[in-house]
N, C-alpha and C positions, 0 to 999 in steps of 0.2 A: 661429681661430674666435672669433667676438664674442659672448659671453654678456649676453642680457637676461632681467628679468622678465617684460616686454612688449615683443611685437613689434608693430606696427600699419602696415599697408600703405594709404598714404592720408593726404590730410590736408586734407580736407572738415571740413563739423561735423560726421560721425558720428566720423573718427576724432579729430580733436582734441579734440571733449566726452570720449570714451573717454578718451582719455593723461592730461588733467588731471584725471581722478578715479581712473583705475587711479594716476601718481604718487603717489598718495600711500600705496600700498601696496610700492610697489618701484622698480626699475629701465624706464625706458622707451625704446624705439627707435620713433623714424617713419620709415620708409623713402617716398620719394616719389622716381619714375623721371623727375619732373624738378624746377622750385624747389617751395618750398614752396606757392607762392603760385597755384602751377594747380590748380584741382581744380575738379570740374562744380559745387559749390556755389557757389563765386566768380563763374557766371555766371548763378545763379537773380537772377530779375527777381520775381518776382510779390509772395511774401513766405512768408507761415509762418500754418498755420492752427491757433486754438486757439478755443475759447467764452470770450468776456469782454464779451460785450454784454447788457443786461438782456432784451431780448427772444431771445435764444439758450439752447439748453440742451445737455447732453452729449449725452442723448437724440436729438437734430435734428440735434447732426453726427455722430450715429452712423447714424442713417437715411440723409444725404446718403451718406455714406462708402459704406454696403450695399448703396445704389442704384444709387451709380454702379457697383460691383465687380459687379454682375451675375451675381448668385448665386453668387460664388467667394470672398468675405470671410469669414475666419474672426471672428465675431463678439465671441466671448470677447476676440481678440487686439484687433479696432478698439476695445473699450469701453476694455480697458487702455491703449491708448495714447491714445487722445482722453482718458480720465481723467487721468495725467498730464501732460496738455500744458504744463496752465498752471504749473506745478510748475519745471517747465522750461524756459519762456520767463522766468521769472521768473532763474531762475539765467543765462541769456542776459543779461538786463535787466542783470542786477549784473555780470556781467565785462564791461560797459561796450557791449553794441549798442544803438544810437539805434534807436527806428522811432518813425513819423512820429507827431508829436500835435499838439492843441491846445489852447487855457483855455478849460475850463466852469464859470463863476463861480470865477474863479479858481485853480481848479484844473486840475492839468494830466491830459489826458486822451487814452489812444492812438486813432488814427485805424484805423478796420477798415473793410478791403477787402472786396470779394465779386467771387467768379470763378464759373464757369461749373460747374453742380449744386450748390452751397451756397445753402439758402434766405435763410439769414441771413446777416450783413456780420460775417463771422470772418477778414480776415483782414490780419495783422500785417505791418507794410511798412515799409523806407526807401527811397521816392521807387519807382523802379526799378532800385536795384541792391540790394533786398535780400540776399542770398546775399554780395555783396561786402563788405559789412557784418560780414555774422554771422561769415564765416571770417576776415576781419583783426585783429575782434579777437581773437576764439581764438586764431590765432596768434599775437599776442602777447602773450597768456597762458599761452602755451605756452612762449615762448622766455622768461618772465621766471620759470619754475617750473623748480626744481632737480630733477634726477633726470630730466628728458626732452630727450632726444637724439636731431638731428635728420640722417640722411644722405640731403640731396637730392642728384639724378640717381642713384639707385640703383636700378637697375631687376629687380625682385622675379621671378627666374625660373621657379621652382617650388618646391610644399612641401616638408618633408624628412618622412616618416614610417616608424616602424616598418616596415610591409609594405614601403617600397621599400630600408628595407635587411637587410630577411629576418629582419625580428626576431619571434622569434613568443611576441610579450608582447601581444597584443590591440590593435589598429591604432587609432595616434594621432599626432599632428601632432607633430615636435619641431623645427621651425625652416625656415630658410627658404636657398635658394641665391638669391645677387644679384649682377647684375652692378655692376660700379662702373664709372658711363661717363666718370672721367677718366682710370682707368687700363687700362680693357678688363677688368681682370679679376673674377673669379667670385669671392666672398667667403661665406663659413659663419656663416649665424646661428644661434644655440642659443637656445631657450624653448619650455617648458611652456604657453604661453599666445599665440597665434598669433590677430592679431587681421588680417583682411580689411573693408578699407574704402575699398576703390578706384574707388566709382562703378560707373556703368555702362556701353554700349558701342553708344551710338550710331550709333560711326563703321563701324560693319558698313552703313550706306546710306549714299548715294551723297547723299543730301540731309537733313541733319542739324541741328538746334539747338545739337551737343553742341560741346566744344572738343574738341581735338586728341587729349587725352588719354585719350578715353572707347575701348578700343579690345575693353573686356570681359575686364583681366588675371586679375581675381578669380574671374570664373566659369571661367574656363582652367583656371587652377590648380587649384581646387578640382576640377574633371572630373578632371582627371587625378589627381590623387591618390586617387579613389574617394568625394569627398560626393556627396551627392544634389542632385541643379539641379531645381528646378520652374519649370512654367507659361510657360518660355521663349518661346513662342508670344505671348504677349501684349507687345508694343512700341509704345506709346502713339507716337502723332503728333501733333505740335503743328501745329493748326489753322491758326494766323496765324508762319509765319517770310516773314519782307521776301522778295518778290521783285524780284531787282534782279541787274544783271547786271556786279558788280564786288563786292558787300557781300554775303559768305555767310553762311549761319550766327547772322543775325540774326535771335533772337527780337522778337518784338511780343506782351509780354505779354498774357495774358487778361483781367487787370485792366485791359486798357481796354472791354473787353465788359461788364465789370465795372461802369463809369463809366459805359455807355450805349454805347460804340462799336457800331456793328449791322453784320453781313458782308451786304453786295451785290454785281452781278454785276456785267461792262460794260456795261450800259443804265442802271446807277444804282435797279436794286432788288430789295427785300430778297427773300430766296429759304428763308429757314431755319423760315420759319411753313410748310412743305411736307414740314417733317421730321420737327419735333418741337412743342408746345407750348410750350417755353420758349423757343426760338427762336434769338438768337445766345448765351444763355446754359447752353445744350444741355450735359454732359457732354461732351468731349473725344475720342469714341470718334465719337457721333454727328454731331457739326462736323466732324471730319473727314474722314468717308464723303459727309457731304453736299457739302462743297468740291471733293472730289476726282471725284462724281455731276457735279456742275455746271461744273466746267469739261471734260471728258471729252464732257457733250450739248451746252455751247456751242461746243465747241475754241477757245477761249478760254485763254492761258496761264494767267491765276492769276485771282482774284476780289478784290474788294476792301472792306477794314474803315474804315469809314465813320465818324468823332467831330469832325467839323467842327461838330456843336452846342455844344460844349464851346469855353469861350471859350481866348486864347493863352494866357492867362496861367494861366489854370488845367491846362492840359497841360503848359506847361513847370516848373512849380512837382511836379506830380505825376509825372509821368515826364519830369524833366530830361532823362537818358541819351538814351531815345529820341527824344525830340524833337528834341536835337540832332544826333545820327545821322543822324535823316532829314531835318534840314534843311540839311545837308551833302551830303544827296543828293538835294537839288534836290526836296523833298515838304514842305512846310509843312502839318503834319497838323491845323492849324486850319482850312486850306483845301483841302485833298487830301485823297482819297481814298488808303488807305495798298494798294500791292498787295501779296496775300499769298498762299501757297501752303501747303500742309501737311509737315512734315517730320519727321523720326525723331526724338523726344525722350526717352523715358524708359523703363525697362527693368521693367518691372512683375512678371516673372520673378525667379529668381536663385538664388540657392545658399539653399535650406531651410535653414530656421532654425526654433528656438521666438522665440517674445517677448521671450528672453534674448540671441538672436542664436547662441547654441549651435546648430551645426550637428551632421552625421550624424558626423563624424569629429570623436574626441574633442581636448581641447585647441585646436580650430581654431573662431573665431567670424567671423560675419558681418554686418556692421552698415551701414546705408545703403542705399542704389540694390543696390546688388551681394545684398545680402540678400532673401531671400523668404519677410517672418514670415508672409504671408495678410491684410495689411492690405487690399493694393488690391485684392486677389481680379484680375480681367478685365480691371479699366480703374480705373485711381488718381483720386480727387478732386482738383482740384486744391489745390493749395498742404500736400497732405499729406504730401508726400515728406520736405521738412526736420521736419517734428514727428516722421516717425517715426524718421527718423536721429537727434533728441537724444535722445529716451524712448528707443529702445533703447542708445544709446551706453550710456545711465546704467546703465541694466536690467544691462548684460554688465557693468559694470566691478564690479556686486556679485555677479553670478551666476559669471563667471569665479576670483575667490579664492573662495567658494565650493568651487568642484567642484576647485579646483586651489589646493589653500592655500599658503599662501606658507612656505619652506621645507621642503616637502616634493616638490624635487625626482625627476623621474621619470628614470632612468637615469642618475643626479649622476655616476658616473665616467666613463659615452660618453663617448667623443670622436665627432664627427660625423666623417666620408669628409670630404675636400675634393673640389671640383666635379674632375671627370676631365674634361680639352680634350681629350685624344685628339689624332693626326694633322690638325690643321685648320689649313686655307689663309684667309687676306682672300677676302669675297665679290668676283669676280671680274668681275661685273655690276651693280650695284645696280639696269639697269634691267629686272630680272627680276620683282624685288620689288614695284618698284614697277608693274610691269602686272598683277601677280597682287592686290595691295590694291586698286589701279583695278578689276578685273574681279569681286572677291567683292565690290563694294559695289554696281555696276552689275548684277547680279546678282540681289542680293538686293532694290533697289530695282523691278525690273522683275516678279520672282517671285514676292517674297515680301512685299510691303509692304502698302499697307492693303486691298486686296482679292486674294483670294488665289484657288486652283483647286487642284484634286491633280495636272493637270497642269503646273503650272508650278511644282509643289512636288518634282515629280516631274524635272522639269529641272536643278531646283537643288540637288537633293541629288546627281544622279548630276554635275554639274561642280563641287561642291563637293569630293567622294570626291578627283575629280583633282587638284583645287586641294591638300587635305590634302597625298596622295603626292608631292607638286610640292614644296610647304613642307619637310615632313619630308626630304628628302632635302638638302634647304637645308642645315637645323637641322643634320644630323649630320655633313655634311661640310663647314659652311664658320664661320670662325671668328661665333659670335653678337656680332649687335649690336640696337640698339635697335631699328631697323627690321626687323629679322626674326623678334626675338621678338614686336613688334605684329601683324606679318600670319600668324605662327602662330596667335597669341590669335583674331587675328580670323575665322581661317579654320573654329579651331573652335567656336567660338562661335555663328556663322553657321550651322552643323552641328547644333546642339542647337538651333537655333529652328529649322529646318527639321524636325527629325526630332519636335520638341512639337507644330508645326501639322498634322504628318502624322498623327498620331494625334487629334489632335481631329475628329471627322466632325460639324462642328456648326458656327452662329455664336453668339459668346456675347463682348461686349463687345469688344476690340481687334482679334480673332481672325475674320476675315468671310470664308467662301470663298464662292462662286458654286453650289458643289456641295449644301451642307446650310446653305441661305441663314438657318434658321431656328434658334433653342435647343432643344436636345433633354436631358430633365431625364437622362435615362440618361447622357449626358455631364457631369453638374454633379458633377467631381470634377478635383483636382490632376493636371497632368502631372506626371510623375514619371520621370525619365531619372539612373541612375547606371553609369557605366563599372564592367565588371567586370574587375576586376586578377588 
């Protein structure tokens, strides 16, 4: 059994801002089910939103934030994290991330973006690879701070708590069982303080922004051990991912909509003044219903984002990455039109939290994507997701000693169980697996994606049910490995967004059925799904 004072699953910036401020209270693990160096934040492009422009105020991007959540933002929660943003960009700033500036009378001054529902230009950026930025250096700030301890490919199987081992001291989180995929086997973590921050879980559709590793292990876990998941029903789709037929999974930030990019159709015009007012700077709920309206009445594969007024140089100096991705794939976005389609990005759901990231089950926090303080309510702003993964990392690393002070271990003489293999055989098949993760993704993209029905919600729960018994029987009889712990996760995960949109009888920002096309105020409340143990 490996005893820490912090355990942390992830290593994005919600959990590596986490480790460097809990270090210096104790003992630290990051466990990460592969290098360090994957995680959904390494491939945020846009950048990070905070107020630092004179004509901006908290106020304005607390409105933007409201409007876009579509009456599901808990408002207390947005003020506090838009309050400390800046607080925290600043401590970003000092452990060395660049974002983009230039000289104003000599001084130097950061460059602010604007993406799609922000009135104002808030937002923080290097080039387009933000995200790769913020988390390299974090991590190496992380591996140059004593006391944090890193086991990559360790793949986080499920929680350890009291109720699962019949302890009837009041149910709480004490550690974690993981696999170790150099040696196959199942390893015993012990702590009082059980940090979750593993992203989110894209990779439940069939057509995704996310990397590989978004498979939803956090919200797993947490189900099964008895916290509370919200709002799962809301899965944000990004408007512009490349449509191309070798390059997946490439975003085309918003910040080029940002710059002026305008979405048009195959005839070369613009279609988005038919939606909304703002037009290709629309929130991200409503660009993507329209794209997906517009190619559906043209049958037309994808539609296309348009910044050919933008000189070479200025696109390649702003979005290097993209630029030269797509000029490697034969699109010179000075003079092409970029094709794009709409695709699974972001998990606006997740395991309820406060603003502390303290979730329902004690000792266990939630912070990042995987987390559901009530910021995005329906539909996230963009470029809010990394503000709200540092403000909360910070928030938990004082709220966690706190409620669990440091030497006043809880059950100090436990020993945990070690993981029981039981009789289990090598999977026999792998290609089981893999038709069952093909089939819940094709699934859920045909059923359950951006326009939805109760019947087709209705389809997808009851081949889900099968899918689960199909998994589970996996799980118990055949020895675990990484790919079958991902298509458990994903199987149920998948599970909890179908059974959250089934209960909403309404449309209300991410969430749009055919059935109750309209917002219904009697529906303007949290879903709320917790497994009873």
């Amino acid at each position: 059994m490996k005893t820490y004072d912090f355990l942390v699953v992830g290593s994005g910036i919600a959990g590596l801002s986490f480790a460097l401020r809990a270090a210096a209270h104790g003992s630290v693990a990051i466990l990460t089910k592969r290098g360090a160096e994957a995680s959904n934040t390494a491939w945020a492009q846009g950048g990070i939103a905070t107020v630092m422009a004179p004509d901006d105020s908290m106020d304005l991007h607390v409105a933007d934030t409201l409007d876009a959540g579509a009456g599901l933002c808990n408002e207390e929660v947005v003020r506090l994290i838009v309050g400390e943003g800046p607080e925290c960009i600043g401590e970003l700033i000092a452990r060395g991330v660049q974002f983009d500036s230039h000289l104003e009378n000599g001084v130097s001054e950061i460059d602010l973006g604007r993406e799609g529902g922000h009135t104002r230009r808030r937002i923080l950026h290097h080039g387009d690879t933000t995200g790769k930025e913020i988390a390299t250096r974090l991590l190496e700030a992380c591996r140059r701070t004593a006391g944090i301890t890193f086991y990559e490919n360790h793949f986080a199987i499920d929680l350890i708590t009291t109720a699962r081992l019949g302890l009837a001291t009041g149910d709480r989180c004490l550690g974690l069982y993981v696999l170790d995929e150099a040696t196959g086997e199942v390893d015993t973590f012990r702590s009082d303080r059980v940090v979750l921050a593993t992203g989110g879980c894209g990779r439940v559709y069939l057509y995704t922004t996310n990397p590989k590793i978004a498979t939803g292990d956090g919200v797993a876990m947490a189900w099964r051990a008895g916290a509370t998941i919200s709002n799962m029903e809301f899965i944000q789709f990004h408007p512009t991912c490349l449509y191309h037929p070798t390059i997946k999974s490439f975003l085309i930030t918003e910040a080029i909509r940002g710059e002026g990019g305008v979405l048009v159709g195959a005839d070369g015009q613009e279609f988005m003044q038919k939606y909304d007012v703002r037009k290709s700077l629309a929130p991200r709920d409503i660009v993507a219903r329209a794209i997906d309206r517009e190619i559906k009445k043209t049958g037309h594969a994808c539609v296309y984002l348009d910044i050919t007024s933008k000189s070479r140089e200025f696109l390649s100096e702003r979005f290097p990455n993209i630029y030269e991705t797509l000029l490697n794939a034969g699109i010179d976005m000075a003079n092409d039109r970029i094709p794009v389609v709409p695709a699974a990005h972001y998990q606006c759901g997740g395991i309820r939290t406060d603003v502390n990231g303290a979730t329902s089950l004690r000792g266990l926090y939630a912070i990042g994507e995987v987390g559901c303080t009530g910021l995005h309510g329906a539909n996230r702003l963009a470029s809010n997701s990394l503000l709200e993964a540092a403000v909360v990392a910070h928030r938990a690393a004082v709220d966690i000693v706190k409620r669990s002070p440091m030497g006043q271990t809880v059950l100090e003489e436990f020993k945990l169980p070690p993981w029981k293999t039981g009789a289990v055989t090598d999977v026999d098949e792998l290609v089981v697996i893999y038709h069952n993760w093909d089939e819940i993704r094709r699934l859920m993209w045909d059923y359950v994606s951006i326009v939805r029905t109760g019947k087709r919600l209705q389809r997808a729960a009851t081949r889900l049910r099968n899918l689960q018994r199909e998994v589970q029987d996996f799980y118990w009889n055949f020895k675990i490995t990484s790919e079958l712990l991902e298509l458990r996760n994903l199987a149920q995960v998948a599970a909890l967004i179908v059974d959250s949109a089934s209960q909403r009888h309404e449309s209300r920002g991410l969430h749009y059925t055919l059935d109750f096309p309209d917002p219904d105020e009697r529906e303007r409340h949290d879903s709320l799904l917790r497994r009873v143990l």
